[in-house]
C-alpha positions in Angstrom: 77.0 -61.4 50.2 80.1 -59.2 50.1 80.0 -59.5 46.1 76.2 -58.2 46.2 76.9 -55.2 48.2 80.2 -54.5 45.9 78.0 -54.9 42.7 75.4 -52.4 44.0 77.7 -49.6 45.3 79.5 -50.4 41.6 75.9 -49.8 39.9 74.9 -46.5 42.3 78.6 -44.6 41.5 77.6 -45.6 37.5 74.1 -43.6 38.1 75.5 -40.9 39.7 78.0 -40.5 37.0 75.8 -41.1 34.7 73.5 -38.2 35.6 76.2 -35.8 36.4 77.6 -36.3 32.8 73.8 -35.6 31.8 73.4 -32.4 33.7 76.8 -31.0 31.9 75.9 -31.8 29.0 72.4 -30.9 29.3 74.1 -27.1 30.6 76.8 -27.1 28.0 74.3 -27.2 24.6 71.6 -24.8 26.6 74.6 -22.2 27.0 73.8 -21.7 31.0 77.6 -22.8 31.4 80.1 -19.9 32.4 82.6 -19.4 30.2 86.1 -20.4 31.8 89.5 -19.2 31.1 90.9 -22.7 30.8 87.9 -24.1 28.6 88.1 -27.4 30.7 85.4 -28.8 33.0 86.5 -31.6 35.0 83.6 -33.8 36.4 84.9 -32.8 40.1 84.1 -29.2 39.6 81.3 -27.6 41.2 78.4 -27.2 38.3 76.6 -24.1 40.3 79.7 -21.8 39.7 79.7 -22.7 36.5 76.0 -21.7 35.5 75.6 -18.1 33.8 72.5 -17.1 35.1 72.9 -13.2 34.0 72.3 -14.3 30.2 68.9 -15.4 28.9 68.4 -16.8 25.1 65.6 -14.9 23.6 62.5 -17.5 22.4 60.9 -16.4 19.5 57.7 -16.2 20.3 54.1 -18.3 19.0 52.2 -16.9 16.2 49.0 -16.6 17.1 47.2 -18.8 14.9 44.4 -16.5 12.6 40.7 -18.3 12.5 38.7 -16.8 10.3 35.4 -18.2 10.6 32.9 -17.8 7.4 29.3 -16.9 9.0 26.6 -15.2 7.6 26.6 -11.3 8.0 22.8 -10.1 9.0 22.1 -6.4 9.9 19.4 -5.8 12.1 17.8 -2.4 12.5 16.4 -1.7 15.8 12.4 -0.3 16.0 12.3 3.4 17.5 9.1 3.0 19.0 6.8 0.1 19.1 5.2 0.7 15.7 8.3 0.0 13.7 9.2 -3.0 11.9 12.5 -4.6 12.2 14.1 -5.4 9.1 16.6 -7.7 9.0 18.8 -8.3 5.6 20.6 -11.7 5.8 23.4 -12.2 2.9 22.7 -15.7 2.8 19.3 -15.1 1.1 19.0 -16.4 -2.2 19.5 -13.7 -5.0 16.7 -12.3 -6.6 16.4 -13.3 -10.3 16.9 -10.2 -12.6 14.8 -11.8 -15.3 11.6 -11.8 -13.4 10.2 -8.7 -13.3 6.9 -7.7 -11.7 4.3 -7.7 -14.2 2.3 -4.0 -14.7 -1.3 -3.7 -14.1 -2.9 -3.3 -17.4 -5.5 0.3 -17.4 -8.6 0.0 -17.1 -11.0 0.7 -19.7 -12.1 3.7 -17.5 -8.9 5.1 -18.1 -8.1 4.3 -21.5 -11.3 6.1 -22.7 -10.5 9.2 -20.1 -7.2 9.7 -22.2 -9.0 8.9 -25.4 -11.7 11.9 -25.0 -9.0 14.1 -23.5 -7.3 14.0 -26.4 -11.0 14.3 -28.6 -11.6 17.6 -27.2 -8.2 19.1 -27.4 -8.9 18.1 -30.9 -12.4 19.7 -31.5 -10.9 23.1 -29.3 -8.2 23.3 -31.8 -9.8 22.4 -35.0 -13.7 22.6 -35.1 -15.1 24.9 -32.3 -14.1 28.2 -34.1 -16.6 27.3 -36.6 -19.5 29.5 -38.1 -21.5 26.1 -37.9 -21.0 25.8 -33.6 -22.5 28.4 -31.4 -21.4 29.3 -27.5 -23.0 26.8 -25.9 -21.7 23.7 -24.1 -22.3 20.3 -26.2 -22.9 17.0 -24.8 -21.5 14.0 -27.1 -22.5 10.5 -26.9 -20.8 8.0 -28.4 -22.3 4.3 -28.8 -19.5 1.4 -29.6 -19.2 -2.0 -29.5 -16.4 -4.1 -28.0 -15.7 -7.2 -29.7 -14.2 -10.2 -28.0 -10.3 -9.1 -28.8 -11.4 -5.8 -27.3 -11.4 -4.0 -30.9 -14.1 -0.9 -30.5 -16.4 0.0 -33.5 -18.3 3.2 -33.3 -22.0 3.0 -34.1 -23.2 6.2 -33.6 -22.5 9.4 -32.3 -25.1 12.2 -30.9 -24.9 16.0 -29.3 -27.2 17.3 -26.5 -28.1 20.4 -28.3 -27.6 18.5 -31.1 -25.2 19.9 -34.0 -24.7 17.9 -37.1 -21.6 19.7 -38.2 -20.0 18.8 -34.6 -21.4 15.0 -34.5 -19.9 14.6 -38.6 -15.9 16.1 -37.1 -15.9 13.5 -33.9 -17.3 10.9 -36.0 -14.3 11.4 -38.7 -12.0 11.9 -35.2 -13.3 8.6 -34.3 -12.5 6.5 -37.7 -9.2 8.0 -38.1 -8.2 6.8 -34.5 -8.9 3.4 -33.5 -9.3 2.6 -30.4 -8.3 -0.7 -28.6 -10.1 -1.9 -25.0 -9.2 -4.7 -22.5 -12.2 -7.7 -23.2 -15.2 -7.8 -21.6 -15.6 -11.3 -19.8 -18.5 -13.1 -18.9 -19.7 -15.0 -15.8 -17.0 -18.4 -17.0 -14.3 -15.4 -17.7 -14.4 -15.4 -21.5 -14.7 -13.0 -23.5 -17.8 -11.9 -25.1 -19.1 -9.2 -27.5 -20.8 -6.1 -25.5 -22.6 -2.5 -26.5 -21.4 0.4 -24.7 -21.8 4.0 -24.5 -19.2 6.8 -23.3 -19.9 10.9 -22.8 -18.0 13.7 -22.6 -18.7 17.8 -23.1 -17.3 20.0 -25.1 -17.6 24.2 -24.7 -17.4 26.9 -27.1 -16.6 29.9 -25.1 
């Protein structure tokens, strides 16, 4: 009995040791200890007088870590009143193709012949009008064409309301020296198909 009670007071002052020699070693590396005059610490000494708690070692401090987060980038414009659209442009749309480009509405035959007369009487005004052959008066040209079925136009005939042979001979040599090319006329099944016209247009000697 007398060995057991030896053996654990022996063990207990080894522990205590133990963790003083722990603690001053622990205070020695961390710089907390006092500088003394005589350099030594003895394990009797009184740690708490020994502890420098004036001086602090600086930690450098954590770098904030930088996420950068890749998300699409949309710009939203915000109606004024209740009748504006919102439009929203999103940057992770797909790109439009360059190479596909909207394809322009071919003219009307309406318009092709409107730019074909103006330039007719601009012609005869010019050229033709100051003739002896041409009185003042206002003449009324018809012209009769067919269209065939690649749109080609060949004159058939042309007339004047009063009618003036001298005036129907220049617009009928206007008419051969200028061809004149017109979209196809379809049919019911959308092909094309051969078709007589006529077109008008006045012309004034002042």
């Amino acid at each position: 009995m007398k060995y057991f009670i030896f053996s654990l007071f022996l063990f207990s002052a080894l522990s205590i040791h133990a963790q003083q020699k722990q603690s001053l070693k622990d205070l020695l590396y961390s710089g907390k200890l006092k500088k003394d005059s005589s350099g030594i610490i003895r394990k009797t000494d009184d740690l708490s007088s020994k502890i420098d708690t004036t001086t602090k070692i600086a930690t450098a401090p954590e770098k904030p870590t930088a996420v950068i987060a890749a998300l699409p980038v949309k710009v939203v414009a915000v109606p004024v009143n209740k009748t504006d659209a919102v439009v929203v442009a999103d940057t992770t749309s797909k790109a439009i193709d360059p190479t596909k480009e909207s394809a322009v509405p071919a003219k009307t035959n309406t318009r092709i012949w409107k730019g074909y007369t103006d330039s007719l009487v601009k012609s005869l005004k010019a050229e033709v009008l100051h003739a002896k052959q041409i009185k003042k008066e206002t003449y009324y040209v018809t012209i009769e064409y067919e269209i065939n079925v690649e749109g080609q136009v060949n004159f058939v005939n042309v007339t004047s309301t009063p009618e003036n042979s001298f005036l129907q001979a220049q617009v009928k040599q206007r008419l051969d020296t200028n061809p004149l090319q017109l979209n196809p006329v379809l049919d019911s099944s959308n092909q094309p198909k051969k078709v007589k016209r006529k077109q008008n247009f006045s012309v004034t000697k002042e």
